[in-house]
Every structure is written in structure tokens, then in C-alpha cells.
N, C-alpha and C positions, 0 to 999 in steps of 0.2 A: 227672308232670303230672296235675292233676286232672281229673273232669268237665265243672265249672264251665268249664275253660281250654279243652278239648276242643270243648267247645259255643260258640266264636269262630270254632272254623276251620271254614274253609270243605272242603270233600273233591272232590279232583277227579281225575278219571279221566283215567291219563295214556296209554289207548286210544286215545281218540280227542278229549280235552285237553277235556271238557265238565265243567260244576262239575254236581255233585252234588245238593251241599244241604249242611246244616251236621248235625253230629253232636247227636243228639237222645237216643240212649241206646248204654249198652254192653251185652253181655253177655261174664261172664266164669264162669269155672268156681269153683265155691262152696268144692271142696276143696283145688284148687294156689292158686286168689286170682289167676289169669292170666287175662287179658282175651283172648277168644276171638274177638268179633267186635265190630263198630262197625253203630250203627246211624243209618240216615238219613230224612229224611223220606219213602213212597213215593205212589206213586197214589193220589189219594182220588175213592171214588165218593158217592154222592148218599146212603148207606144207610149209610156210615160216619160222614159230617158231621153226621148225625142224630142218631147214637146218641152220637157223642163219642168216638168211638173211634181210634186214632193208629194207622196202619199205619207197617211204616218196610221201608225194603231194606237188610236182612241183607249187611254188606259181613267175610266171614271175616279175622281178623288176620292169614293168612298174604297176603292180597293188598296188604298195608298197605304200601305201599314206604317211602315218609319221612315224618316228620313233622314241620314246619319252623313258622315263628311266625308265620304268617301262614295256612297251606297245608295239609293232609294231601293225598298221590299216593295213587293206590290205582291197581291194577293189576285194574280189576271189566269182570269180561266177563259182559255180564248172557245170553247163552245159558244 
């Protein structure tokens, strides 16, 4: 699956079953080529929409439960 395809689904935390946001970036490791974590759109303040700057929340691939064609689960306990 690509980024492109990635960035349709919606991610939702099956904590407490709220949607997330949609996948906006990944980070994966440069030397295995494994995708370590997903990233989503996070809180924006008044000093970031200024500047242009995109925060996201860091969701780690080991929290990633499924990923289906419509859906990404994640298992994200934001403590």
C-alpha cells in the first residue's frame, strides 16, 4: 500500500472508537525501509498557522491493529 492510498483512510482509535484524522505522513527507518510510525494531523496553535508549519501526532506501528479499505484501528493511548 502506498502513501497516496494511506492518506484516504481515515485512523481511528479503537480506545475509545473516536476518528483521529487522516494519515498525513509516515516515518519509517532509512536503513531496514520499515515503516515505524504513522502520522496524523495534531493540535494547531495560532504561532504554528503562521508560520506554515504542520504538527502531527506520532501514532508508533506497533499500535497499528488493522488496516482495512476504508479504516486504519489503532490502539493510541494518548497518556
Amino acid at each position: 500500500m502506498s502513501l497516496s492510498e494511506l492518506k484516504n483512510l481515515d485512523v481511528v482509535n479503537v480506545c475509545d472508537g473516536k476518528r483521529i484524522g487522516k494519515v498525513f505522513d509516515i516515518e519509517f527507518d532509512a536503513q531496514t525501509g520499515c515503516v515505524e510510525a504513522l502520522v496524523v494531523p495534531g493540535g494547531f496553535d495560532f504561532l504554528t498557522l503562521v508560520r506554515g508549519e504542520r504538527r502531527g501526532l506520532v501514532i508508533p506501528w506497533r499500535q497499528v491493529c488493522r488496516i482495512g479499505d476504508d479504516v486504519i484501528l489503532v490502539e493510541y493511548n494518548a497518556e
